[in-house]
TORLOMAR-735800 format. One line per field, with one value per residue (C-alpha): residue in one letter; x, y negated, z negated; residue number from 1. Coordinates in steps of 0.05 Angstrom, whole numbers, plus 5000, padded with zeros to 4 digits. Last residue first. Layout:
residues N
resn	[A_...]
X	[X_...]
Y	[Y_...]
Z	[Z_...]
resi	[NUM_...]
end
This chain:
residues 119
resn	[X_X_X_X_X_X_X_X_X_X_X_X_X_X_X_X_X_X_X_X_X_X_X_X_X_X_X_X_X_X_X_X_X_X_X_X_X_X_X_X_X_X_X_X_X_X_X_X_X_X_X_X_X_X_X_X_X_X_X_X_X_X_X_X_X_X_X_X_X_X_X_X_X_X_X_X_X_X_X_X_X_X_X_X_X_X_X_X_X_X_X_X_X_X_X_X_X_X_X_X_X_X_X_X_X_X_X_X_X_X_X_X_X_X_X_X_X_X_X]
X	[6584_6640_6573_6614_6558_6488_6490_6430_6363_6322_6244_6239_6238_6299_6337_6323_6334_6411_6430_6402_6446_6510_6491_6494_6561_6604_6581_6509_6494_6454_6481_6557_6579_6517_6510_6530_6475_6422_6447_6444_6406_6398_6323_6324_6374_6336_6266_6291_6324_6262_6219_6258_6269_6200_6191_6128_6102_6062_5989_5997_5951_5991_6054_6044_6017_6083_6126_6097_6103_6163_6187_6153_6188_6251_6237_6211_6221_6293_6334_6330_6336_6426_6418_6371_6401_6374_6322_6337_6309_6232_6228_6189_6179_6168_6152_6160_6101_6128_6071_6088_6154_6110_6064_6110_6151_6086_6075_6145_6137_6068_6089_6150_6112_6060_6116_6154_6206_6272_6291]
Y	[9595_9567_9542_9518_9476_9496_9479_9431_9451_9393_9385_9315_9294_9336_9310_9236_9258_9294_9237_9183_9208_9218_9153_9130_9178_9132_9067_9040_8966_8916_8896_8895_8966_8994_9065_9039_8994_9049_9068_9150_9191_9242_9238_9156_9164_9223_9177_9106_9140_9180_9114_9071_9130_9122_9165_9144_9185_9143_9134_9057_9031_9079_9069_8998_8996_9035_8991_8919_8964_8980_8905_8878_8936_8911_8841_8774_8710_8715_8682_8761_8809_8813_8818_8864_8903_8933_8989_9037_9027_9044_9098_9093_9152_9150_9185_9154_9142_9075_9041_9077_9028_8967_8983_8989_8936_8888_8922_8903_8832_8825_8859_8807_8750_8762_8775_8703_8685_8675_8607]
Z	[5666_5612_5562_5503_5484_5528_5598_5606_5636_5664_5647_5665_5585_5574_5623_5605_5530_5553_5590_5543_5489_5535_5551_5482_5466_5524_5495_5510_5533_5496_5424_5458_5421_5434_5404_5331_5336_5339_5273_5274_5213_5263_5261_5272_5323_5367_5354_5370_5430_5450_5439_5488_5534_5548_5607_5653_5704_5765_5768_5788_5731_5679_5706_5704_5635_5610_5645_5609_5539_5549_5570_5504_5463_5497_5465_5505_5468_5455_5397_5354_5418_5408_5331_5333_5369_5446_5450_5513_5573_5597_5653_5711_5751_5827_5889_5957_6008_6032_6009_5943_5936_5963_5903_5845_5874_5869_5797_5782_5796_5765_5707_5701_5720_5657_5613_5608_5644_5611_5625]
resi	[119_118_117_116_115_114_113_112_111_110_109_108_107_106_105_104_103_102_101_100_99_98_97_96_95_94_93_92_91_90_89_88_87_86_85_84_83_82_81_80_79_78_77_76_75_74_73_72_71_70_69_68_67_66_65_64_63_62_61_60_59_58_57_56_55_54_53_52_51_50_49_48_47_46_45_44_43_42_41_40_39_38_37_36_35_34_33_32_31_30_29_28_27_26_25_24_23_22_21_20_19_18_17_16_15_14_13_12_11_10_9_8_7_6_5_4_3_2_1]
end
């Protein structure tokens, strides 16, 4: 059994909360998109989970990143196949974190050494 998506936003909101009770900052971040092949025979998708995070942050007052979208975007405008960045339809190879390095860092502000950078 899977669950279904009402537990799952009441189990992270209830972290959500206990997390803040402790007066620690947050930012949720939604994962990456999975294959199609690997989401097809499930009930819940990652776009379900997004969403389910998003709405948290949002009732919680608590930065969202949805590296979801910013990987569907960076792919789609490089003319990448998401697959091709998950060799097991769920987990990223080497260049997909390397991807969701550089769009996490971006999205938080972070400078990156620029290529060839030696400083």
């Amino acid at each position: 059994q899977y669950g279904n998506l009402e537990s799952f936003y009441t189990n992270v909101n209830d972290v959500i909360k206990t997390i803040k009770n402790y007066g620690k900052n947050l930012i949720i971040m939604a994962c990456i998109p999975a294959t199609i092949k690997n989401e097809k025979d499930f009930p819940i998708h990652m776009e379900d989970i997004h969403n389910v995070l998003r709405n948290v942050s949002c009732e919680n007052k608590i930065p969202f990143i949805s590296v979801y979208n910013l990987f569907i975007d960076y792919c789609s405008n490089k003319g990448i196949q998401i697959d091709t960045l998950l060799p097991d339809g769920l987990h990223p190879n080497d260049e997909g974190y390397k991807v969701m390095f550089q769009l996490i860092s971006n999205a938080m502000g972070i400078a990156l050494k620029r290529p060839g950078a030696t400083w």
